[in-house]
N, C-alpha and C positions, 0 to 999 in steps of 0.2 A: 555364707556363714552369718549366724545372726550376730546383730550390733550391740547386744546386750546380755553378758551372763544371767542365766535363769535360776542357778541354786544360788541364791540367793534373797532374803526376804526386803520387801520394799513399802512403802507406805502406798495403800491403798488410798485411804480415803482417812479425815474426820473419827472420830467414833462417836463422835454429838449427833454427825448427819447420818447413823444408820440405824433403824427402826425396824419397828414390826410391819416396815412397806419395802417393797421389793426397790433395790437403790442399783440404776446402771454407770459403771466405772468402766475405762479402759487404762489397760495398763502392757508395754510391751507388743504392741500390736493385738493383743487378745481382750472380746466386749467380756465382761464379769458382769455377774448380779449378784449383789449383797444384801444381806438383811440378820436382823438379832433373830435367834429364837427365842424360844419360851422362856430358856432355863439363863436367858441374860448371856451365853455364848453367842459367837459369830459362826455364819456359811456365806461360802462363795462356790458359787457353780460357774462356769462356760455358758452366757446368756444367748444360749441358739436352740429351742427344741430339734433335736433331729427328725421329727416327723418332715415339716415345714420351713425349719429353720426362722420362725419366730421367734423372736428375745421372750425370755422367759420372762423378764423384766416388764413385762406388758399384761402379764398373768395373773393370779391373785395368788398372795400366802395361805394355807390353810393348816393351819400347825406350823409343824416346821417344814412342811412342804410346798411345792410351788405346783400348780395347777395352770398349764400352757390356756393362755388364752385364746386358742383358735380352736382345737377339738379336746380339751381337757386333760393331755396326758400329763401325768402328775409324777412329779419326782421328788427322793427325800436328800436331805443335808448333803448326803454319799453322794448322790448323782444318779441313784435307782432309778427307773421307773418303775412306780407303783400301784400306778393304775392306767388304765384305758377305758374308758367309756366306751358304752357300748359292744365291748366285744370282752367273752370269757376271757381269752388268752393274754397276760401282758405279755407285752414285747420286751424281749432280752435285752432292753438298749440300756445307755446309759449317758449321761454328759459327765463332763469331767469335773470334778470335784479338787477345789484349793486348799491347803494349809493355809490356817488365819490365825491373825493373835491378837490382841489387844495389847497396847504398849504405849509408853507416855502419850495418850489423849488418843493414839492413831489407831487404824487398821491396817495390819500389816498381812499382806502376801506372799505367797511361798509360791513361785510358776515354774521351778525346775521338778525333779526329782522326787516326790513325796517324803519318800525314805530317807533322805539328807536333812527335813525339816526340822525335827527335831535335837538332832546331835548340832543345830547355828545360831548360836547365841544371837539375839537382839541386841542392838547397841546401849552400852550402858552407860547414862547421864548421871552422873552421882548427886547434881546439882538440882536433879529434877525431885527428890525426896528429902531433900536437903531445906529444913525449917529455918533456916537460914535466906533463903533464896526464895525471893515469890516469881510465878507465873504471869505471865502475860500472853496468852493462847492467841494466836494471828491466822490467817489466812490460807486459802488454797489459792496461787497465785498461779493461773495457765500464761503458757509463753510456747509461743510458737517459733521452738527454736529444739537443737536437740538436746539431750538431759546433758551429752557430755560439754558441751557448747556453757551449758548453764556450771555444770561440775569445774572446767574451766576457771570461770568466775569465782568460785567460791573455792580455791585454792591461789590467790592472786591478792595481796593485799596491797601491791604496785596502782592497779586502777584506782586505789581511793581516792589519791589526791590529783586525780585529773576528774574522774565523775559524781565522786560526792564532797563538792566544795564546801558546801553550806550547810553540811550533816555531819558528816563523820572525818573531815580534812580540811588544809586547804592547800594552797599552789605551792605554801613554804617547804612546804616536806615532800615534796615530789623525788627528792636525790635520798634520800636516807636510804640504806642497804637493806635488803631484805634477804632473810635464812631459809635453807630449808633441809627436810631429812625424810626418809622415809624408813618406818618401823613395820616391817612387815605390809599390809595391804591398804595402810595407813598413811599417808601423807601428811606430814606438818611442815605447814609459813610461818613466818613472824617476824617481826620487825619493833625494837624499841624507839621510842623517839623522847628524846631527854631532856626536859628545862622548855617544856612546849606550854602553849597556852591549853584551854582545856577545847575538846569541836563541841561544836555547836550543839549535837544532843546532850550532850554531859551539861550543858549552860543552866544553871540555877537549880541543880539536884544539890551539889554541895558545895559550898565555901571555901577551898584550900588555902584561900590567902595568898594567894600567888600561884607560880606555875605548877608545872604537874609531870611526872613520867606515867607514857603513857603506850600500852603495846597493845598489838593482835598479833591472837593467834591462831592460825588456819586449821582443823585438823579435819581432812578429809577423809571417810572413811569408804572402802569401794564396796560397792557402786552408786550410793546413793544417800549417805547421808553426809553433812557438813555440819562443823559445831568451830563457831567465830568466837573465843575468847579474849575480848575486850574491856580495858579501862583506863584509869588514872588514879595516881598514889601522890598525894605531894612529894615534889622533887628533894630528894636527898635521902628518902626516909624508907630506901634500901627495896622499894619492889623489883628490881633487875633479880635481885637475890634471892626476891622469893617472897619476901615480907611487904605482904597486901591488907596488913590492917590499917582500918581506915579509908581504906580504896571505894573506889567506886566500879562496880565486876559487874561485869553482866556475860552470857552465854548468848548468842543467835546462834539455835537449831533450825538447820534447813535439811530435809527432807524430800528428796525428790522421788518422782514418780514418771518414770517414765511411759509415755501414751504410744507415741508412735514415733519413727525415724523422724519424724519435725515438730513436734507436739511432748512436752511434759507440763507438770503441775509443782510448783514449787510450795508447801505447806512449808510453815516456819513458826517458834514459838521463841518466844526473850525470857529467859531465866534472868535476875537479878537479885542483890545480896541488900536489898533495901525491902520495907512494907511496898505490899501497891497500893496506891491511890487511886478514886476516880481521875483526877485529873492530872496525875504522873501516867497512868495508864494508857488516858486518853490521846496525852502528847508524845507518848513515846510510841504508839500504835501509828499514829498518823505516820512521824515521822520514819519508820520501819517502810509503811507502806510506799512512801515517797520515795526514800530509798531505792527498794526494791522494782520501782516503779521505774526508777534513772537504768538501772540495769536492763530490763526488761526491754525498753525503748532500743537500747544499743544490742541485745543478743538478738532480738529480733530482726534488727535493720542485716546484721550479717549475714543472718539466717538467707533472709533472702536475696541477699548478693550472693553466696557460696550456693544458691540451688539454681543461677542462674551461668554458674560458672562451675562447670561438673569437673572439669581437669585441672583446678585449681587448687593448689599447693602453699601449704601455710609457710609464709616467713615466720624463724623459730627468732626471737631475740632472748635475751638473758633474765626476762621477767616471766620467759614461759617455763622454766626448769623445773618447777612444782607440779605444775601440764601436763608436760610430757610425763612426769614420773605416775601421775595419776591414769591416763590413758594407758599403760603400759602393764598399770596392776590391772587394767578394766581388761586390756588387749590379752593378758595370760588367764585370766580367770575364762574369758571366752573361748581360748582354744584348748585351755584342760577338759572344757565338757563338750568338748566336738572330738577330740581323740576317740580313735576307736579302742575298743574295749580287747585287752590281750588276753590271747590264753594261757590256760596252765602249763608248762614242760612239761611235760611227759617222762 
């Protein structure tokens, strides 16, 4: 059984990095070639000519078609082929063709069902059209480790204050209680911390004058997106309740993509309820990346302990309960589309 539900859409790639040049991505165990057409739309085909099994990705665009670089056989958006060199007859072949979208900044992919692509809503950021809130556009960060490994993390707001001391925690708040619930295929953490000082990113955005309440909030959505709802309210002045004027809010969207059973791409962008600056941008980019970097270092190293140790069995503790519940929407969505298909009564 596969590790990954298919009907479902996932971030491909960038939409900055895809051109009118043939772009090779994997996703899910399967090579893709992407590229813009003419009319400013996305295609994604199965990067393998069936002749040869050359990537088409190696090929030239000509239109909106790809033209195999080994004997010329040329295929459209669909996945037709449309021509053959050299011989009257095309061949009835064809590669397989993706639903694509474009959506906040990304390329999204559709590798189940065709026909379910359209009736699955894209995840909706309110904050991302929200002239209130500026962008700060980040990274495709690869880790060699597995997507749910990474999804893990990003339902877990217990690690901070062991692995981002000097970013986003520190050692004092390692006991504070952390929530959680699940709404449907949606998991939500969180945890407030009240009469704290402000961490370290938040240092010299704004002045509160003293301390700060300050929360995250995890919302994971399956199978691949995360959106980190983060900040600080000066202490007293009722954000537990809801009242975040004045605060300081930011969003980390993390989007994953899964490559292969050891291998994803972690793309992430920072919403925030301030202007950007060169230099608010610039410090808050690095520090993202540092971040992310602390994580990466630690999913990896497990990575490769758990691939050296096949019969091993996780200790569950009481900071995994967000975890489990995520793995569990991931575990049912995978065997709704492995059920076999019923028939009618008769």
């Amino acid at each position: 059984m596969a590790s990954y539900p298919k009907n479902a859409w996932y971030p491909l790639t960038w939409a900055r990095d895809v051109s009118r040049k043939l772009l090779h991505r994997r996703v899910l165990g399967e090579d893709i070639v992407v590229y813009q057409m003419e009319n400013g739309d996305y295609a994604a085909l199965e990067d393998a000519c069936p002749h040869k099994m050359v990537p088409l990705s190696m090929g030239t665009l000509r239109g909106d078609t790809i033209e195999c670089g080994y004997h010329g056989l040329t295929f459209n958006c669909e996945g037709t082929c449309t021509a053959a060199p050299g011989q009257p007859r095309i061949p009835g072949v064809r590669v397989r063709s993706f639903p694509v979208k474009h959506h906040v900044g990304l390329v999204w992919i559709w590798m189940g069902d065709p026909a379910n692509a359209e009736a699955t809503p894209l995840i909706d950021i309110p904050q991302y059209n929200d002239p209130a809130f500026s962008l700060l556009e980040g990274d495709a960060l690869p880790l060699a480790a597995n997507y749910l490994s990474l999804a893990d993390n990003l339902c877990d707001p217990t690690h901070v204050g062991f692995v981002h001391k000097t970013t986003l925690s520190n050692s004092s708040y390692q006991e504070i209680p952390v929530f959680h619930k699940q709404e449907g295929s949606m998991v939500v953490t969180w945890r407030w911390i009240i009469d704290s000082t402000l961490i370290p990113l938040f240092e010299g955005i704004k002045d509160f004058g003293g301390n700060v309440d300050r929360w995250h909030y995890y919302y994971y959505h399956a199978p691949c997106v995360a959106i980190v709802d983060f900040g600080s309210a000066k202490t007293g002045t009722g954000a537990p309740e809801g009242h975040r004027e004045g605060s300081i809010e930011m969003y980390a969207c993390h989007f994953i993509t899964p490559v292969d059973e050891h291998n994803c791409i972690q793309h992430w962008f920072i919403l925030k309820n301030m202007p950007g600056t060169p230099e608010l941008d610039a410090r808050l980019e690095a520090m993202e990346r540092f971040v992310l970097n602390e994580d990466k270092v630690l999913l990896e190293a497990a990575e490769a302990n758990e691939r050296k140790r096949p019969g091993w069995k996780p200790l569950r503790i009481a900071s995994d309960a967000s975890s489990v519940k995520m793995r569990k929407i991931v575990s049912n969505m995978i065997e709704a589309e492995n059920m076999p298909a019923t028939s009618p009564s008769l």
